[in-house]
PDB file of N, CA, C and O in Angstrom:
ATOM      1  N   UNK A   1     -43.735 -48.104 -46.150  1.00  0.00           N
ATOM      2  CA  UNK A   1     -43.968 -47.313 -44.966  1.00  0.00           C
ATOM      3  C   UNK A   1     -45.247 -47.771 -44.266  1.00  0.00           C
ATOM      4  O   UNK A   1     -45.338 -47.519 -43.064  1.00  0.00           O
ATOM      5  N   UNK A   2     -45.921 -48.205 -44.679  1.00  0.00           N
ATOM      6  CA  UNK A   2     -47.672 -48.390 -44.342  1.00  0.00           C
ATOM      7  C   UNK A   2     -47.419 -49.647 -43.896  1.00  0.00           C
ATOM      8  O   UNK A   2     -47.933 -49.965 -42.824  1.00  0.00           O
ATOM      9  N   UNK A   3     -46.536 -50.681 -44.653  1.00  0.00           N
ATOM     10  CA  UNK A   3     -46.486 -51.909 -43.641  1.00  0.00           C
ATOM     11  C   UNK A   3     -45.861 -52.015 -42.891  1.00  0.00           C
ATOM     12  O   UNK A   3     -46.009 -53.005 -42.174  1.00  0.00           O
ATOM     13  N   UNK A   4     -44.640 -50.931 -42.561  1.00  0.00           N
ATOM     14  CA  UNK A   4     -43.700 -50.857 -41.171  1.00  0.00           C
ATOM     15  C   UNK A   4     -44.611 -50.615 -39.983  1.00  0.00           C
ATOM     16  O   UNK A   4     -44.649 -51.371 -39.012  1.00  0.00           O
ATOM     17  N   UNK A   5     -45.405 -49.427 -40.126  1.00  0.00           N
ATOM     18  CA  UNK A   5     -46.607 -48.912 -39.565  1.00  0.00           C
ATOM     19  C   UNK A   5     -47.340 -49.947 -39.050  1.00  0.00           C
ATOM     20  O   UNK A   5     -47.271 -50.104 -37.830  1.00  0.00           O
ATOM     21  N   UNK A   6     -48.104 -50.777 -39.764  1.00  0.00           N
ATOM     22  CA  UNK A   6     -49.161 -51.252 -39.478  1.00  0.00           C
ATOM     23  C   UNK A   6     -48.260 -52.627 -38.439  1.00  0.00           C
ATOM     24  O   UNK A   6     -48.791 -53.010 -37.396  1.00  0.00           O
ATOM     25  N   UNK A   7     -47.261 -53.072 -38.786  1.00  0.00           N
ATOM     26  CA  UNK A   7     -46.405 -53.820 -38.284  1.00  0.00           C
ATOM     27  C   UNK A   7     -45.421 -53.489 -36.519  1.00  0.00           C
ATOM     28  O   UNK A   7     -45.023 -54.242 -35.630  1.00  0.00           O
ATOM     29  N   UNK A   8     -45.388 -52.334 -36.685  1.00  0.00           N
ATOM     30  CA  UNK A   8     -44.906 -51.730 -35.531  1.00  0.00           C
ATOM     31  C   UNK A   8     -45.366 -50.585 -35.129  1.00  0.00           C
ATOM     32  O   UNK A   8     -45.265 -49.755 -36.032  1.00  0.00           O
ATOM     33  N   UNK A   9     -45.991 -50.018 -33.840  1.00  0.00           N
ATOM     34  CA  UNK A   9     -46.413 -48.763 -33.599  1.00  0.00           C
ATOM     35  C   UNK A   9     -45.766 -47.730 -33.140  1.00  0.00           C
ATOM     36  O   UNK A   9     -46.350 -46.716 -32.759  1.00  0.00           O
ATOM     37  N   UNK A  10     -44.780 -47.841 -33.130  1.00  0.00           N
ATOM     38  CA  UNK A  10     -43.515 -47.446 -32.732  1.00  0.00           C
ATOM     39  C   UNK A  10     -43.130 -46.756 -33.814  1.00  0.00           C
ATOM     40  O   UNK A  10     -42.504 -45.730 -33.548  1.00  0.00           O
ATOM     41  N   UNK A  11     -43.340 -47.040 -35.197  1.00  0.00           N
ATOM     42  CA  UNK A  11     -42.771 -46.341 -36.407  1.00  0.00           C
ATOM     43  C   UNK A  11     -43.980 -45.477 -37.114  1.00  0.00           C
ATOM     44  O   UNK A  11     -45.104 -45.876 -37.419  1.00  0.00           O
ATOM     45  N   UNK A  12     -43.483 -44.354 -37.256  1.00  0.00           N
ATOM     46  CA  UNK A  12     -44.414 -43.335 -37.393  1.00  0.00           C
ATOM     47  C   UNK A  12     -43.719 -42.210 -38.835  1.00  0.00           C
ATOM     48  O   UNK A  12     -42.924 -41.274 -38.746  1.00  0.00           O
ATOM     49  N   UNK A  13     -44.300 -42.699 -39.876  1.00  0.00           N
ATOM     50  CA  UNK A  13     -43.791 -41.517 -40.706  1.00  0.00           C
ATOM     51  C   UNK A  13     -45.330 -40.828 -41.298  1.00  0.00           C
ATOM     52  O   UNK A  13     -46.491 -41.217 -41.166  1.00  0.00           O
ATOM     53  N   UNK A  14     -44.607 -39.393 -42.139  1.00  0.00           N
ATOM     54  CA  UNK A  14     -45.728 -38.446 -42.587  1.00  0.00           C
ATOM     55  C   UNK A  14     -46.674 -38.592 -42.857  1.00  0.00           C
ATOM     56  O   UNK A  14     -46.941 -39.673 -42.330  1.00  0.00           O
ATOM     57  N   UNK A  15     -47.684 -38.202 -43.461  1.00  0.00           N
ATOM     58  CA  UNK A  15     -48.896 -38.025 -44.343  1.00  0.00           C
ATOM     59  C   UNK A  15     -49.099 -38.235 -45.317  1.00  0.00           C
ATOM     60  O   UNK A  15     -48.773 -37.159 -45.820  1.00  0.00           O
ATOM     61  N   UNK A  16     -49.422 -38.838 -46.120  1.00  0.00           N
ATOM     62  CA  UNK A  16     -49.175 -38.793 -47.743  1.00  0.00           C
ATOM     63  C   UNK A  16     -49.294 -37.142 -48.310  1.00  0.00           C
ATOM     64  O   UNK A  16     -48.593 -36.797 -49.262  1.00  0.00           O
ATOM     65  N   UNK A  17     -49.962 -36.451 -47.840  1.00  0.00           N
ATOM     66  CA  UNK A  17     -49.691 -35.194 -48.347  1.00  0.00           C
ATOM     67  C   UNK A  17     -48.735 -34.095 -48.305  1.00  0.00           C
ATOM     68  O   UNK A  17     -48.775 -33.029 -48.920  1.00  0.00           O
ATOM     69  N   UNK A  18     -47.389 -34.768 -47.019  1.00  0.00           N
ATOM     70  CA  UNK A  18     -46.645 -34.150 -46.818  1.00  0.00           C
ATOM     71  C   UNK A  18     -45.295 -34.788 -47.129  1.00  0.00           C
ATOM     72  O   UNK A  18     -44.186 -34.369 -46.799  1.00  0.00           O
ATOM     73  N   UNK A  19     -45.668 -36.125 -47.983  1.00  0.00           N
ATOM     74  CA  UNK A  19     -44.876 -37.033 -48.189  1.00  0.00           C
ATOM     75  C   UNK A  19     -44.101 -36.277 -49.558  1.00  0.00           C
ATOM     76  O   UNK A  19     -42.895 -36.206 -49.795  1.00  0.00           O
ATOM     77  N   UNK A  20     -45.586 -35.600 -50.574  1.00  0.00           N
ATOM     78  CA  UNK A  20     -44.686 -35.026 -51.960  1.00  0.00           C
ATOM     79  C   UNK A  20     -43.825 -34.841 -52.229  1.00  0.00           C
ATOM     80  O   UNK A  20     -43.167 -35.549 -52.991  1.00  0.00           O
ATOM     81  N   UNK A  21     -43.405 -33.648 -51.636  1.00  0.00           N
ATOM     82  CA  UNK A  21     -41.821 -33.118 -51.673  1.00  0.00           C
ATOM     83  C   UNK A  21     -40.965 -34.284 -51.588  1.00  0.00           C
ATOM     84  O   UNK A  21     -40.130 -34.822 -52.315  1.00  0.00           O
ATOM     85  N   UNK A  22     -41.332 -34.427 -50.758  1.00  0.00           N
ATOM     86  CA  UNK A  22     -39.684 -35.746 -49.962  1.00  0.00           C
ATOM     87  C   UNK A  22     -39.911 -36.773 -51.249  1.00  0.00           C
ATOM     88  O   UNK A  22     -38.896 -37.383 -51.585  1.00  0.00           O
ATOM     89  N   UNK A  23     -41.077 -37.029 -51.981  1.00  0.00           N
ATOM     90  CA  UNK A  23     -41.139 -38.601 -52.322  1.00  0.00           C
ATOM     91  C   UNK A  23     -41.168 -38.066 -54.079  1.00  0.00           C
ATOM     92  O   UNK A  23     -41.538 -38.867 -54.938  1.00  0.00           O
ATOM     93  N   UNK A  24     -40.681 -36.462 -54.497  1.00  0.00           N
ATOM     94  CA  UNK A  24     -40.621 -36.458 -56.102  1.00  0.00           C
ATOM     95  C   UNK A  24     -39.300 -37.369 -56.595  1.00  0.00           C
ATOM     96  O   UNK A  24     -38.295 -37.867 -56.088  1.00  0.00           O
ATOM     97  N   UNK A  25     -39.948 -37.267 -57.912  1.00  0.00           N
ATOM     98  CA  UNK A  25     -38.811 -38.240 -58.860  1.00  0.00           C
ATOM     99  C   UNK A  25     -37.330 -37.612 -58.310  1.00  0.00           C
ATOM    100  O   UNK A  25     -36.338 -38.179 -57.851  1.00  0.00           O
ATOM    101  N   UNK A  26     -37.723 -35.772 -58.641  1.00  0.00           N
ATOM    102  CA  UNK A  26     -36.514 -35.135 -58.779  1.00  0.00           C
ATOM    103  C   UNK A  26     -35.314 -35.566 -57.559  1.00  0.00           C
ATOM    104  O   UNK A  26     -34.103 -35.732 -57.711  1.00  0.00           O
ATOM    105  N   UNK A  27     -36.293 -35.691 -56.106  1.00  0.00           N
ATOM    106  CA  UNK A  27     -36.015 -35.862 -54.939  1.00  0.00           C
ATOM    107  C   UNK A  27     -35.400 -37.510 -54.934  1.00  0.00           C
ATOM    108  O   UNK A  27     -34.321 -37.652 -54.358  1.00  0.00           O
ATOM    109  N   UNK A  28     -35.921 -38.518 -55.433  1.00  0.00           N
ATOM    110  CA  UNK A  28     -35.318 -39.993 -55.138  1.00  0.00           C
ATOM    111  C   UNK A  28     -34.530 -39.973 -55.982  1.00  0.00           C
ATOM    112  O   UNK A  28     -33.594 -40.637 -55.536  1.00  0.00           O
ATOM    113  N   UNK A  29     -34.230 -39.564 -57.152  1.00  0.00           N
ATOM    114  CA  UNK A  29     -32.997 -39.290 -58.068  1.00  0.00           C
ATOM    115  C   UNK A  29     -31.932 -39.546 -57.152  1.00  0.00           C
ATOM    116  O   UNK A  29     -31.123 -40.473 -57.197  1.00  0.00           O
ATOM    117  N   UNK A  30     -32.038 -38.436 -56.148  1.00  0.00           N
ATOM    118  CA  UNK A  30     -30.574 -38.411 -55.189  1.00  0.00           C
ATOM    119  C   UNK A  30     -31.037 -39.304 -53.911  1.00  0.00           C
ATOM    120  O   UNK A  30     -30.303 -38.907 -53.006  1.00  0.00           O
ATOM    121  N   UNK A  31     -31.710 -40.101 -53.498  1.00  0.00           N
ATOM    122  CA  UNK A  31     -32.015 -41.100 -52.561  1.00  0.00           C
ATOM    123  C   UNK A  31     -31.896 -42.486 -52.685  1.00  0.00           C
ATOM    124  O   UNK A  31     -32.417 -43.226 -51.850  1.00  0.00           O
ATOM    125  N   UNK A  32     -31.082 -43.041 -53.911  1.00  0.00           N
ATOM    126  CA  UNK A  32     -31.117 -44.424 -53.636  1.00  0.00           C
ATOM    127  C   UNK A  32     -29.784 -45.052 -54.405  1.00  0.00           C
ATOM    128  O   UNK A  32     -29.077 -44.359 -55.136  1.00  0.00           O
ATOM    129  N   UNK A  33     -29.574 -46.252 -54.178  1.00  0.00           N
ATOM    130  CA  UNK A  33     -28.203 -47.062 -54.001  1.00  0.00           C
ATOM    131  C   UNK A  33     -28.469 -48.289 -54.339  1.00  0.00           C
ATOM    132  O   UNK A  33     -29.593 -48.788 -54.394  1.00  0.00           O
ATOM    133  N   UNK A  34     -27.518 -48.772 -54.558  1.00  0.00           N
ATOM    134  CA  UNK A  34     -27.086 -50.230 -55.040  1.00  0.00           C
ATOM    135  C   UNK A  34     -27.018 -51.125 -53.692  1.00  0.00           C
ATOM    136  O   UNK A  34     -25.834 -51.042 -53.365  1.00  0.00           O
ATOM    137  N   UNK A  35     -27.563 -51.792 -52.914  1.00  0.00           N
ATOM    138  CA  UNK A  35     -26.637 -52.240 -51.838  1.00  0.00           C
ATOM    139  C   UNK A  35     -25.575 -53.309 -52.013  1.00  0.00           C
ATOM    140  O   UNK A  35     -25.306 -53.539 -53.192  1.00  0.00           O
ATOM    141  N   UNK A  36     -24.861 -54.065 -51.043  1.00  0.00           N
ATOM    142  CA  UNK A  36     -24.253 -55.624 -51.391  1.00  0.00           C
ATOM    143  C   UNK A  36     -24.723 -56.459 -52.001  1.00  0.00           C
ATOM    144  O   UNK A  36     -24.025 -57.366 -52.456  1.00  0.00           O
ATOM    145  N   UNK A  37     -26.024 -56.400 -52.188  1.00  0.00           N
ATOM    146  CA  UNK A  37     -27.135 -57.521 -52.511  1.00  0.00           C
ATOM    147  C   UNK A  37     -27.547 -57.412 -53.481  1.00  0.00           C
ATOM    148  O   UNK A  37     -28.395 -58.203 -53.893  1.00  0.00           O
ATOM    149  N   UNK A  38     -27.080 -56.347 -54.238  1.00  0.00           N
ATOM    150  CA  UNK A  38     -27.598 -56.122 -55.910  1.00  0.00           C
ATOM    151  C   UNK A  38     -28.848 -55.522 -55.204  1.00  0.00           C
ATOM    152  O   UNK A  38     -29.511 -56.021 -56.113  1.00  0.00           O
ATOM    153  N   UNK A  39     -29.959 -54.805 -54.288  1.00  0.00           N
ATOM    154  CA  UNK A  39     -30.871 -54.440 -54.074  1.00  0.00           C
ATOM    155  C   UNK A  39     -31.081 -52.771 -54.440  1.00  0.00           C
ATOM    156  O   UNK A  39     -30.138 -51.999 -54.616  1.00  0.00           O
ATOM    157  N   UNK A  40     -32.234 -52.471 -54.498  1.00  0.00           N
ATOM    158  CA  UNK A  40     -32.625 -51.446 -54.536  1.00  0.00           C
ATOM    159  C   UNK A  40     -32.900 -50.828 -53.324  1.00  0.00           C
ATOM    160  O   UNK A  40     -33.568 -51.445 -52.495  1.00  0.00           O
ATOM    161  N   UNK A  41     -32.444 -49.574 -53.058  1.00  0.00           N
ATOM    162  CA  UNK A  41     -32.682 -49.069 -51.573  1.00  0.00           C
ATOM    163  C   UNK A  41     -32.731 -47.627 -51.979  1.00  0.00           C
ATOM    164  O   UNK A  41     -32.193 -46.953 -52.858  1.00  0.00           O
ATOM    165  N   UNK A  42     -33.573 -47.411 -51.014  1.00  0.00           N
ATOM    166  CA  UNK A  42     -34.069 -45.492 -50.960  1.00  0.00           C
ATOM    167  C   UNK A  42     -33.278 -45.291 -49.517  1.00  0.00           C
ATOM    168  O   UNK A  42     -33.171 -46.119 -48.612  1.00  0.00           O
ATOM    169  N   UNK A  43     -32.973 -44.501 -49.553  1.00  0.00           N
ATOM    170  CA  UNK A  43     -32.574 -43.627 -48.134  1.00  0.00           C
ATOM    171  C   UNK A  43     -33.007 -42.015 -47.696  1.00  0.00           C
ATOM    172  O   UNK A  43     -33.264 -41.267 -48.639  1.00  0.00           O
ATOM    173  N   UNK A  44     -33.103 -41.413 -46.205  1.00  0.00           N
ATOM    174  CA  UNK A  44     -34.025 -40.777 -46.437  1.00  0.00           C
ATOM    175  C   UNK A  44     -32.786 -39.832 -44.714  1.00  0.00           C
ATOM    176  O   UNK A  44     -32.561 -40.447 -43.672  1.00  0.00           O
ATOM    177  N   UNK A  45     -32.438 -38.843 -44.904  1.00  0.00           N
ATOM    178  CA  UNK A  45     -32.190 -38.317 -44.066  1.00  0.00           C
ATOM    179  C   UNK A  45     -33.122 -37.961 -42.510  1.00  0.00           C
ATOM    180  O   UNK A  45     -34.353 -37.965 -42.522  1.00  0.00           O
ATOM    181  N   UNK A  46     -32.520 -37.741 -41.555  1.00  0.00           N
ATOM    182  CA  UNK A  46     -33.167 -37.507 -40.580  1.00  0.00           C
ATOM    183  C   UNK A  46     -34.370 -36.412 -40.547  1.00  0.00           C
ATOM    184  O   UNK A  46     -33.971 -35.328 -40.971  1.00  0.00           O
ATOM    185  N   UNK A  47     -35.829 -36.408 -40.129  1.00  0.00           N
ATOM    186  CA  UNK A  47     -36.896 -35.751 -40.547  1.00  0.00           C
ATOM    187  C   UNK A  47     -37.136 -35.707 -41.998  1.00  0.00           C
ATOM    188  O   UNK A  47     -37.977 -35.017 -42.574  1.00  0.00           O
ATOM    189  N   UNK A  48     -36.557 -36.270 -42.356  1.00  0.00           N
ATOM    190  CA  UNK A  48     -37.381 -36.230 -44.252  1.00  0.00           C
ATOM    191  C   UNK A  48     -38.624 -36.587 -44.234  1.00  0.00           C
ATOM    192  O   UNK A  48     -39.567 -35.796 -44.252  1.00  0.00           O
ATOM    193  N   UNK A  49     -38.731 -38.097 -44.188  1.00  0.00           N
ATOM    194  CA  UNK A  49     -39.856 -38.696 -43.824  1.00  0.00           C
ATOM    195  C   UNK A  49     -40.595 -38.980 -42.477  1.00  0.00           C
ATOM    196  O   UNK A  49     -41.808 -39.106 -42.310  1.00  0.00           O
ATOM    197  N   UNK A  50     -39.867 -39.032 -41.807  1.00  0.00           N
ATOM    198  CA  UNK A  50     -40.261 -39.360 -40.189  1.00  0.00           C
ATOM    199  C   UNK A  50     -39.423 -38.261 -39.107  1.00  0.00           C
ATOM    200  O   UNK A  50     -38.507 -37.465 -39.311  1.00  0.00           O
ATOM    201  N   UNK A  51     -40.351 -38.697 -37.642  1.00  0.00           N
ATOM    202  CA  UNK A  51     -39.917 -37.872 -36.508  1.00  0.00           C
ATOM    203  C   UNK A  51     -38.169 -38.168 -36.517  1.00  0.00           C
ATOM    204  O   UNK A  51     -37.655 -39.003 -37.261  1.00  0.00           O
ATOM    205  N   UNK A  52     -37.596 -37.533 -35.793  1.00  0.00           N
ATOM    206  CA  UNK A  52     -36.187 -37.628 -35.722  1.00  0.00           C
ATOM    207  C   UNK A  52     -36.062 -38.602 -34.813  1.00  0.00           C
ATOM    208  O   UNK A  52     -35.026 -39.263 -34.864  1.00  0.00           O
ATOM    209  N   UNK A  53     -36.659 -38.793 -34.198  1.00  0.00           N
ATOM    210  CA  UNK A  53     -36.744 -40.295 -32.987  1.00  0.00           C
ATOM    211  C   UNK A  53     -36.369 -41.404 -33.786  1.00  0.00           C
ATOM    212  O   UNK A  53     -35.697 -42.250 -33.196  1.00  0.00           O
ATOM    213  N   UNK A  54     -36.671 -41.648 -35.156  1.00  0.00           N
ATOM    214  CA  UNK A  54     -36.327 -42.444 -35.324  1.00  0.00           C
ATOM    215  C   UNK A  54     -35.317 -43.057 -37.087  1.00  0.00           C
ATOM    216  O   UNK A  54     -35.129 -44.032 -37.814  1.00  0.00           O
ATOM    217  N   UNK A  55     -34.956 -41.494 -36.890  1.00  0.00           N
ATOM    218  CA  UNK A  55     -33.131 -41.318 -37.479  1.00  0.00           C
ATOM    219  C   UNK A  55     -33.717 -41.314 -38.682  1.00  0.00           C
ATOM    220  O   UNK A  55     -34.892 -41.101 -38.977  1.00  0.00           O
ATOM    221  N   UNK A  56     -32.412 -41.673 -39.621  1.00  0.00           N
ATOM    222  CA  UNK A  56     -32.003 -42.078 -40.727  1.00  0.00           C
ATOM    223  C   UNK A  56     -32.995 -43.388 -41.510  1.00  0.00           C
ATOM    224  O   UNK A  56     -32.805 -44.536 -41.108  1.00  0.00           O
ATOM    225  N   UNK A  57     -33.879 -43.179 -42.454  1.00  0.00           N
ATOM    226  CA  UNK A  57     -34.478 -44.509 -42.402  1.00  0.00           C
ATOM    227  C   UNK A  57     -34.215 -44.594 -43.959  1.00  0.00           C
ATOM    228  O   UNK A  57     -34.067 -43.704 -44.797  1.00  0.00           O
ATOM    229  N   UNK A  58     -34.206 -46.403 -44.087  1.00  0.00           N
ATOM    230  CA  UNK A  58     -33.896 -46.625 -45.572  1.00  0.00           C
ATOM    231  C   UNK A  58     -35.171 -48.024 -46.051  1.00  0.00           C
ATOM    232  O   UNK A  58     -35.783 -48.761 -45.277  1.00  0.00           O
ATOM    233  N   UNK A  59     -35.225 -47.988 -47.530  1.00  0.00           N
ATOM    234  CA  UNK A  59     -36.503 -49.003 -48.003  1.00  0.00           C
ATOM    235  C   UNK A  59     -35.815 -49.783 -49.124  1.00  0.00           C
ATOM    236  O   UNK A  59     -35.694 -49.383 -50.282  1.00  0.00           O
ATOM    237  N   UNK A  60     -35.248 -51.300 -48.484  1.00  0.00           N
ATOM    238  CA  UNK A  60     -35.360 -52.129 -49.757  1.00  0.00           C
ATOM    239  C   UNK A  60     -36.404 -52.400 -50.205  1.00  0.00           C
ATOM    240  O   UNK A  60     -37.368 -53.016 -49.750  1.00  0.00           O
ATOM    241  N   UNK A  61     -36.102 -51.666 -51.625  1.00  0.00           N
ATOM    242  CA  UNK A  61     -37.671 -52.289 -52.539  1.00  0.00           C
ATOM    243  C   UNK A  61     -37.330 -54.099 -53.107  1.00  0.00           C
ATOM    244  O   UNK A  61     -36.327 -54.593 -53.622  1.00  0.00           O
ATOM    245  N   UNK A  62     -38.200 -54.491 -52.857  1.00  0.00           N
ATOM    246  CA  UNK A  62     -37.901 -55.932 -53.672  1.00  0.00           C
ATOM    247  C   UNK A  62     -37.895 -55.518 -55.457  1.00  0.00           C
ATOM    248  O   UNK A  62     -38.544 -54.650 -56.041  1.00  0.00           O
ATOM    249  N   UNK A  63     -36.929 -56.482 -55.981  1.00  0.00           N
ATOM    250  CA  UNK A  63     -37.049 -56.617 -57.197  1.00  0.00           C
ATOM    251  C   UNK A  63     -38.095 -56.995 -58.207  1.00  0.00           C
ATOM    252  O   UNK A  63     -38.367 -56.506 -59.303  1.00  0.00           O
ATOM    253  N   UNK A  64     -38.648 -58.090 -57.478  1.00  0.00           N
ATOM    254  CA  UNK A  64     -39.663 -58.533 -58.220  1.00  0.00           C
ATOM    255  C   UNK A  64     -40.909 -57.010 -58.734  1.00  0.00           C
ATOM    256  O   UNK A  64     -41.421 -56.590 -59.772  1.00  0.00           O
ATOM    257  N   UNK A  65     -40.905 -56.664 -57.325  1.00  0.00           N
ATOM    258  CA  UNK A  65     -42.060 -55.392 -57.524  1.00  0.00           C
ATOM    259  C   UNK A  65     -41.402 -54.097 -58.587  1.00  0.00           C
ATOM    260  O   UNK A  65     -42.077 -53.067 -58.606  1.00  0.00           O
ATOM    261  N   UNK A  66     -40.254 -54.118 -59.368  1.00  0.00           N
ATOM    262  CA  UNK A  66     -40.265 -53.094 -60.334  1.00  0.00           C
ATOM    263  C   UNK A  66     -39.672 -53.688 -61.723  1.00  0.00           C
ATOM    264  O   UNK A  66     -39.421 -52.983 -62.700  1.00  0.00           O
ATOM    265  N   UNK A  67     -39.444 -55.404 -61.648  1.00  0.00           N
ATOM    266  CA  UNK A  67     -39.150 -55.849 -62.893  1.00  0.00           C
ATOM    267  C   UNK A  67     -39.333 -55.785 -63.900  1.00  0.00           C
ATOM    268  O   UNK A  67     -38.454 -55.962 -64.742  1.00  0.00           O
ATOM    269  N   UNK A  68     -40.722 -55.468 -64.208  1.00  0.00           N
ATOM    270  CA  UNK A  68     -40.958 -54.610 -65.167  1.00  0.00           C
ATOM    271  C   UNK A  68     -40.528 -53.606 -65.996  1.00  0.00           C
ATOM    272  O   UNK A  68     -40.403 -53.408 -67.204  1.00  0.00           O
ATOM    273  N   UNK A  69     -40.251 -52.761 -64.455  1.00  0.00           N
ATOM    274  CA  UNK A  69     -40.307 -51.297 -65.318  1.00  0.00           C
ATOM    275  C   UNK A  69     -38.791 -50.938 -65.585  1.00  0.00           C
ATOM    276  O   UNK A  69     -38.361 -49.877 -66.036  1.00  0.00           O
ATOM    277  N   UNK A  70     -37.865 -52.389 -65.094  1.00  0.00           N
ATOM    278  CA  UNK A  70     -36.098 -51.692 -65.399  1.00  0.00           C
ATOM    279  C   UNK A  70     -35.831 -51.822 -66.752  1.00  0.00           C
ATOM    280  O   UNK A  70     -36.415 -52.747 -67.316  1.00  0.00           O
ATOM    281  N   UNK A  71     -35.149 -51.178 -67.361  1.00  0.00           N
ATOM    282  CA  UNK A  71     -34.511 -51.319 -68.785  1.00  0.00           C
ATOM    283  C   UNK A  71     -33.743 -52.572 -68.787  1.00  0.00           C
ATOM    284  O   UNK A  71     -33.829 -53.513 -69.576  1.00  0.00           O
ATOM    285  N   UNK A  72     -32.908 -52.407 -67.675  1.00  0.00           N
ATOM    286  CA  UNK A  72     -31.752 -53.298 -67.868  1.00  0.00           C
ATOM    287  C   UNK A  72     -32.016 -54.134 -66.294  1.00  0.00           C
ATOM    288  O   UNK A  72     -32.533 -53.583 -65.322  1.00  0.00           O
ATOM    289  N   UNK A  73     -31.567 -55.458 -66.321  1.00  0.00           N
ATOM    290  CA  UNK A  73     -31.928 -56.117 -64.886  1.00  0.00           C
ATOM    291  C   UNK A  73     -30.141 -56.075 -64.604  1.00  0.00           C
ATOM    292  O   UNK A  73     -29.889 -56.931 -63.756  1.00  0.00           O
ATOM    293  N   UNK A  74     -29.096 -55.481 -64.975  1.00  0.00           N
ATOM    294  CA  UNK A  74     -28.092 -55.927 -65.010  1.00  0.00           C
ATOM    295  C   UNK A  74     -27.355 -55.663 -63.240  1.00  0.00           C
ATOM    296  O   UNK A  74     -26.466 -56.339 -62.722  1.00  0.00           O
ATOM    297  N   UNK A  75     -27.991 -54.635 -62.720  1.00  0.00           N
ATOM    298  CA  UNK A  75     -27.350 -54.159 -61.776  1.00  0.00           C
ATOM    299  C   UNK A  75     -28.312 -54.679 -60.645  1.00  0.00           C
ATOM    300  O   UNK A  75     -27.695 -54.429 -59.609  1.00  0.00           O
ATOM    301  N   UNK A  76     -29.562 -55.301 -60.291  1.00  0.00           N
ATOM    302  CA  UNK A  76     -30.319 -55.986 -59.655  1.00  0.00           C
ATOM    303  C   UNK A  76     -30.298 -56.911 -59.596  1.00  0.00           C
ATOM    304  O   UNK A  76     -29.590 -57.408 -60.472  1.00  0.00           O
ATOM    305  N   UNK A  77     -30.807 -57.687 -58.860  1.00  0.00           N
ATOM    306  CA  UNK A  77     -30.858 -59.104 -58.361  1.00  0.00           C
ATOM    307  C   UNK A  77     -32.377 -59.579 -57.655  1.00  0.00           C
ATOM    308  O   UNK A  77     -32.524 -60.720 -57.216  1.00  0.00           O
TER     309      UNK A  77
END
C-alpha cells in the first residue's frame, strides 16, 4: 500500500490505525486466493481499505517475501 502511494497520488488508502480491523489474521483468513500464476493475492472489498473512488482493490504479495514462512511451497510459485 505505501508503495502504490508513494508511486501514485491518486491512490489513497487508510491509516495504519484504522487499517487493524480490515488487516487481522481473522479478517485475511477470508481475503486471499490462489491466482493463475500460482500467486498470492489479498483482496479487499469496496471501502475496506480505501475511498470507494477507487473500488475493489487487490495485493500480489511476491513469493519470495513469505518463503520462509510457508509450510508447503506446493501451491506457490
Amino acid at each position: 500500500m505505501k508503495k502504490q502511494t508513494e508511486a501514485d497520488p491518486n491512490k489513497i488508502y487508510w491509516d495504519e490505525s484504522e487499517l487493524k480491523a480490515a488487516l487481522s489474521k481473522k479478517h485475511l483468513a477470508k481475503r486471499f486466493y490462489i491466482n493463475a500464476k500460482n500467486e498470492l493475492v489479498f483482496s479487499f472489498n469496496d471501502y475496506e481499505v480505501a475511498p470507494g473512488y477507487m473500488g475493489s482493490v487487490s495485493f500480489v504479495i511476491p513469493t519470495s517475501l513469505i518463503q520462509n514462512d510457508l509450510k508447503k511451497t506446493t501451491y506457490l510459485k
